[in-house]
N, C-alpha and C positions, 0 to 999 in steps of 0.2 A: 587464803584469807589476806596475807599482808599484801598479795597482787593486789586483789580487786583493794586496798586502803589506801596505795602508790598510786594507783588508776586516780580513786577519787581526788585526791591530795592536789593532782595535776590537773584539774579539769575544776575543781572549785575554789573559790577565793580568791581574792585578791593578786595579783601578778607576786608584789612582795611577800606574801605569804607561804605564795605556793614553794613547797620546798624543793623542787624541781630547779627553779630558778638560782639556789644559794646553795643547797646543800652536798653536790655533789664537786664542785668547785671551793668550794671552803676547807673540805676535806681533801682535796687534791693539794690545794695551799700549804695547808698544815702538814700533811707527809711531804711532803717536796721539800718542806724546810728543815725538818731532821734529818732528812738524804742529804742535802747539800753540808750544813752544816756536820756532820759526824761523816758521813764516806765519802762526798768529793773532797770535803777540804784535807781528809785523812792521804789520798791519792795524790792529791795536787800537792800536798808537803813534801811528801816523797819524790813525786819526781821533779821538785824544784830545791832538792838535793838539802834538805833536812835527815837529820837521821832518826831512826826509829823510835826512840826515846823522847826524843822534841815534839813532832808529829804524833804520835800517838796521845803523850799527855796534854798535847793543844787541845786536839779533838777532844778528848776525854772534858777538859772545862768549858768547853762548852754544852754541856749536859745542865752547866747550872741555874740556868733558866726556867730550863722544863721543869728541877727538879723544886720549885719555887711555884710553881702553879696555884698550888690552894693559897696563896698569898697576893696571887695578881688575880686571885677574883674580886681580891676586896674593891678591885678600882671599878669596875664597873656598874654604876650604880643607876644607870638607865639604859633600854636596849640602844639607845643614841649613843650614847659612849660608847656601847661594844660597839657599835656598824662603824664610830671613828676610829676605835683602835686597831679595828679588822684593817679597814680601808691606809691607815696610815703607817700598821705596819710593815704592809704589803709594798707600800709607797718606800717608806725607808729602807726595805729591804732590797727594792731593785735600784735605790742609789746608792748602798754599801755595796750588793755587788758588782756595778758599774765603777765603783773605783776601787774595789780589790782587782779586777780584772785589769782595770789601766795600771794600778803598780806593780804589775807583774812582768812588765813590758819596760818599767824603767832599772837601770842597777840597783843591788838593794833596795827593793821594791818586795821583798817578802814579808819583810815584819810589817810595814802596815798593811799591806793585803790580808796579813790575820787578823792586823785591828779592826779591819772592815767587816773581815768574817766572825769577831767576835759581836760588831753590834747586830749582826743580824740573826744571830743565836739569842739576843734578846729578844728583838721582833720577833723572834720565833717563839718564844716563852711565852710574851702577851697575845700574839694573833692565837696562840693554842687555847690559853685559859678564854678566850675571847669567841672565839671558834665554838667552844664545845657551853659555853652557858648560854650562846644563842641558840644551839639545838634544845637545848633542855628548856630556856623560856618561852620559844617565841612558838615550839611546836605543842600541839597537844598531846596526851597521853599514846594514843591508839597511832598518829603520825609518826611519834617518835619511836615506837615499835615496829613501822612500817619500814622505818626511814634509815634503822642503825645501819642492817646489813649494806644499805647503799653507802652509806657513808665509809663504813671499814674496808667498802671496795674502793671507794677511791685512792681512801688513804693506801690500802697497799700497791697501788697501781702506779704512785707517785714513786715507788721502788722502782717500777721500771723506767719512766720518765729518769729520773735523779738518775739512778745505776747504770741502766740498759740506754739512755739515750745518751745525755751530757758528757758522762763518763767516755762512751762511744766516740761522740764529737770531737774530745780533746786529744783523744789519740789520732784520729784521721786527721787530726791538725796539725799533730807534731808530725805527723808524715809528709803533708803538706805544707807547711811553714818551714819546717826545718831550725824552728824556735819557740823553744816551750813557751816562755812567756809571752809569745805572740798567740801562740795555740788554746792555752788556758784565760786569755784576753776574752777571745771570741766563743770560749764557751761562758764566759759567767758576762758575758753583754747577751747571750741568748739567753738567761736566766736572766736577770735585770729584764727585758724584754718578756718575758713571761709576768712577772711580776706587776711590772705595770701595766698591762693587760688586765691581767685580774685585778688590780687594785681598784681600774677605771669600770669593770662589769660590776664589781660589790658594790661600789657605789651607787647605786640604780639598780640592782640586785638586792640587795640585803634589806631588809625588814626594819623599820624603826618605831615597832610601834608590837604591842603583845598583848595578848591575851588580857583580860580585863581581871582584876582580884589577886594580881600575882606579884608579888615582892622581890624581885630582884637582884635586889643586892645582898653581900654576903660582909657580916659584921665579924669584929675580933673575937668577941666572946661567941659567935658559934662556930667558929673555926677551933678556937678552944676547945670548948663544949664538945666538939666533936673528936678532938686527937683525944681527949678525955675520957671520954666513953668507948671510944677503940680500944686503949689501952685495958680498960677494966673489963674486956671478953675473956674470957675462959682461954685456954691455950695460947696468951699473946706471944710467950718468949718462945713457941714452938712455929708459931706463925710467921713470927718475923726471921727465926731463923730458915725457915723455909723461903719468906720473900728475900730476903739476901744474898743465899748460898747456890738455891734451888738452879738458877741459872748462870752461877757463877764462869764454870768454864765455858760456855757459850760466849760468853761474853769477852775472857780471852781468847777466844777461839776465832770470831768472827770476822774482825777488823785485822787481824793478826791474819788471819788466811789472807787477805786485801795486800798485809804488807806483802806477805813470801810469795805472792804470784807477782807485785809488779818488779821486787827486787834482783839485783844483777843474780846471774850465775855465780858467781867469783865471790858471792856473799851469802850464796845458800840459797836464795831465789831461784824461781822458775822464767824470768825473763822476760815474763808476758807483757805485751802492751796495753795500754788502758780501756784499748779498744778489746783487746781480746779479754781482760778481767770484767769488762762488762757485760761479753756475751754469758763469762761463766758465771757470775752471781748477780748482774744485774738482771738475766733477762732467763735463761736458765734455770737460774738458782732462785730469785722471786718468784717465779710461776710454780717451782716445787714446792717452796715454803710455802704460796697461799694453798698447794693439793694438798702438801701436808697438815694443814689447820682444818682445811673443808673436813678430811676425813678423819682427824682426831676427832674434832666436835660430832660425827656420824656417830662414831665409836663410845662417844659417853654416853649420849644421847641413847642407844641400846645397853649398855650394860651402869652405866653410874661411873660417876667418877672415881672411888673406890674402886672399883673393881680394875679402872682401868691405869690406874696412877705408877703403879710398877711397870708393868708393858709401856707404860710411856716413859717414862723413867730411866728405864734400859735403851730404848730405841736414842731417846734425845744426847743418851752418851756413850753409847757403844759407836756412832758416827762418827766418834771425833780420830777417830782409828782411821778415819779416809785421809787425813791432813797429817798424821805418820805415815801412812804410807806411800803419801804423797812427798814428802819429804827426804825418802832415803829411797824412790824408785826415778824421782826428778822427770814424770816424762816429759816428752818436747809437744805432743799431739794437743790440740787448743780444745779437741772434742772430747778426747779420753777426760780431760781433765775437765771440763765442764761438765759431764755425765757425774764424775766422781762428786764433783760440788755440789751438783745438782741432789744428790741422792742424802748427802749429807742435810740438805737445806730443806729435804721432804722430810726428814726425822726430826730435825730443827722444830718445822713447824708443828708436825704433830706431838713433840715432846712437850713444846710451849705451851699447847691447848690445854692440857693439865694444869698447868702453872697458874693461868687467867682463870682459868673457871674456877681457883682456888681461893686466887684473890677475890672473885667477886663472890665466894661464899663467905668469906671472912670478914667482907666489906658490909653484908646484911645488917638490917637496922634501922632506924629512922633516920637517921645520917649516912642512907649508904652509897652517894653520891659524894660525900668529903671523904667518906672512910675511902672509897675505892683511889681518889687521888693522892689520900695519902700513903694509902699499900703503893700507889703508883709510884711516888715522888722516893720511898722505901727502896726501891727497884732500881729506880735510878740513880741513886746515890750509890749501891751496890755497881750497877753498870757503871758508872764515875772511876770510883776508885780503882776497879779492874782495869778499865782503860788506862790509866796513868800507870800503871805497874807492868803494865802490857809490854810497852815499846823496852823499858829497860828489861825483864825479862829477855827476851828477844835477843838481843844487843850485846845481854851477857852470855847467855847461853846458846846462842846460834839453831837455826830454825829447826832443826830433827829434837837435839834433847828438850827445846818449846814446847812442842807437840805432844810428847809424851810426858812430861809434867802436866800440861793442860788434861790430857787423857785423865792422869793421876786423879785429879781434881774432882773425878767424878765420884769418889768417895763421900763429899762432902753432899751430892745429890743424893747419895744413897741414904744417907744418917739423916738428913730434914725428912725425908721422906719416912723413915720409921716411927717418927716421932707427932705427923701433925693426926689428927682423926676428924674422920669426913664421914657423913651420915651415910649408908648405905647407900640409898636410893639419889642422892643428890645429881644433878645431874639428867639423871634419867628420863626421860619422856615419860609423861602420864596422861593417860587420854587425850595423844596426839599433840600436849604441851610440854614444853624442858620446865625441869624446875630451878633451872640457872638462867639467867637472862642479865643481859651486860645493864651497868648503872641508866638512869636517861641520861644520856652526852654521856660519851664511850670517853 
């Protein structure tokens, strides 16, 4: 059924309408811009010889945009404002990265190449809230149903792009340049170059014009209204301990495995190059992570999310036991160790599909398009603060006793999980339909 709705989606309407044209590229945008911002710029601190503690809680602040989302909807208050904010922050974002690249190239040229990369962690805050109330305004009901799973594929596809290619590029550069800041130059100008690319298709792409009867804009008092009415749900202090905790060491876990493979030897690192840290989670480890979400979602989809919340539970933190072991076995093989990531990053994703399908029961409502950005923005301020404690962790405790503290941590997944209650059947396929389906604009 959603085939033949994508079919028609493409073959009627208007050029700007047709979602074909905007929405697969919109969401490429928007992942490509939390890869850059959170794992190259994490990669590129490090090897332009920041230590783990600076770099990790850089990266970590700039999360604060995203986590600000239900705030920068209030700015758009016609679909002409979204398609300029889409369009200009795409524009600013490839002239911040074109001059973090260039001061990376001059002496002390690292702190403002973060300035650079902090404003484009804002353009990344607004192109996102911006991004996704054009999917929800500008499509209809039955499109927007047709239209999610394309969208969430681009977005994770942008993992590989960011991870699997850029990341790729800046190491074949330091091979060949034989100077990081020349190397990481010419990868954030072919990013800057990507950028205006798309900024110049959206523009003549993007839709400015929606549906007839539909109001747009999002006022203060129903953003209130809404954090309002989430709060007064049944379970909220077991909910939110679940959205905060639930993925907690994942979250140490993740960016933190990024440091201990690019780090020296002589520091507890595995010594890998950026090139080889991208085959194993850029390109490797994202294609497990989206097998591991395809087949969690299989998996609730047959038995309910209940049933499968523990099994998932266990799988998303019994992996972390790969990054100890990896840790005190040190191999030198770039393939051993990308299998290992790899296998991690398929638990990852299948343990995660529990989490979200959590949040968007929680999210239900008449508000459950604010509720879900605020369980989102929840999440992220969790992700936030783990990051920042990350790198000093690390620093002080050195990569083996990390590892197994983060393991530890998974206590804290076990106890949200006793405590939240999820309907039987939720989840589950019911004459051939889930009764979980993501907000409109994911």
């Amino acid at each position: 059924m959603k085939i033949k709705q994508v079919a028609s989606s493409l073959i009627h309407g208007p050029s700007a309408m047709r979602p074909v044209t905007w929405v697969p590229s919109t969401y490429l945008a928007k992942g490509l811009l939390v890869v850059i911002i959170t794992c190259v710029t994490l990669v590129m601190g490090k090897r332009m010889g920041l230590t783990n503690t600076e770099t990790a809680f850089f990266s970590s602040c700039l999360y604060l945009p995203f986590l600000l989302k239900p705030c920068f909807r209030m700015l758009f208050m016609s679909p002409l404002v979204r398609r300029w904010c889409v369009v200009a922050a795409e524009t600013c974002t490839a002239l911040a990265l074109y001059y973090a690249g260039s001061c990376l190239t001059m002496r002390h040229g690292t702190t403002p190449a973060l300035m650079a990369l902090a404003l484009v962690a804002l353009c990344g805050g607004v192109h996102n809230s911006a991004v996704d109330d054009m999917f929800y305004y500008q499509l209809r009901r039955a499109q927007r149903t047709a239209w999610v799973n394309v969208g969430l594929l681009f977005y994770n596809l942008a993992t590989v792009v960011g991870m699997g290619v850029l990341i790729m590029l800046a190491g074949n550069m330091e091979v060949l340049t034989r100077n990081l800041g020349e190397a990481w130059n010419r990868v954030f100008f072919i990013g800057s170059m990507i950028y205006m690319v798309l900024a110049v298709v959206h523009l003549f792409a993007l839709p400015s014009f929606e549906p007839p009867a539909v109001r747009s804009s999002l006022r203060w008092n129903e953003l209130r209204g809404a954090a309002r009415s989430l709060w007064q749900k049944p379970g909220k202090w077991a909910a939110l301990a679940f959205i905060l905790l639930y993925p907690a060491h994942e979250s140490f876990l993740y960016r933190g495995s990024m440091l201990f493979m690019v780090d020296k030897g002589s520091c507890g690192g595995l010594s890998m190059g950026p090139q080889e840290v991208a085959f194993a989670l850029g390109t490797v480890g994202a294609f497990a992570f989206m097998l591991g979400g395809l087949v969690g979602k299989k998996m609730v989809a047959r038995g309910g999310l209940k049933a499968w919340l523990w099994p998932m539970a266990l799988a998303f933190t019994l992996s972390d036991l790969v990054y100890v072991y990896l840790s005190y076995a040190m191999p030198a093989n770039v393939i051993r160790i990308s299998v290992l990531a790899g296998i991690e990053q398929f638990f990852s994703g299948f343990g995660l599909s529990a989490y979200l399908l959590f949040i968007i029961y929680f999210s239900q409502g008449a508000d459950k398009k604010l509720h879900y950005d605020l369980c989102l923005s929840c999440l992220l301020l969790g992700v936030m603060v783990c990051g920042m404690l990350m790198g000093w962790m690390q620093d002080m405790l050195g990569y083996r006793h990390y590892f197994v503290v983060v393991a530890c941590l998974s206590v804290l997944t076990y106890g949200v999980c006793a405590f939240v209650r999820i309907p039987p059947d939720y989840g589950k396929h019911q004459d051939g339909t889930s009764t979980a389906h993501y907000p409109d604009g994911f």
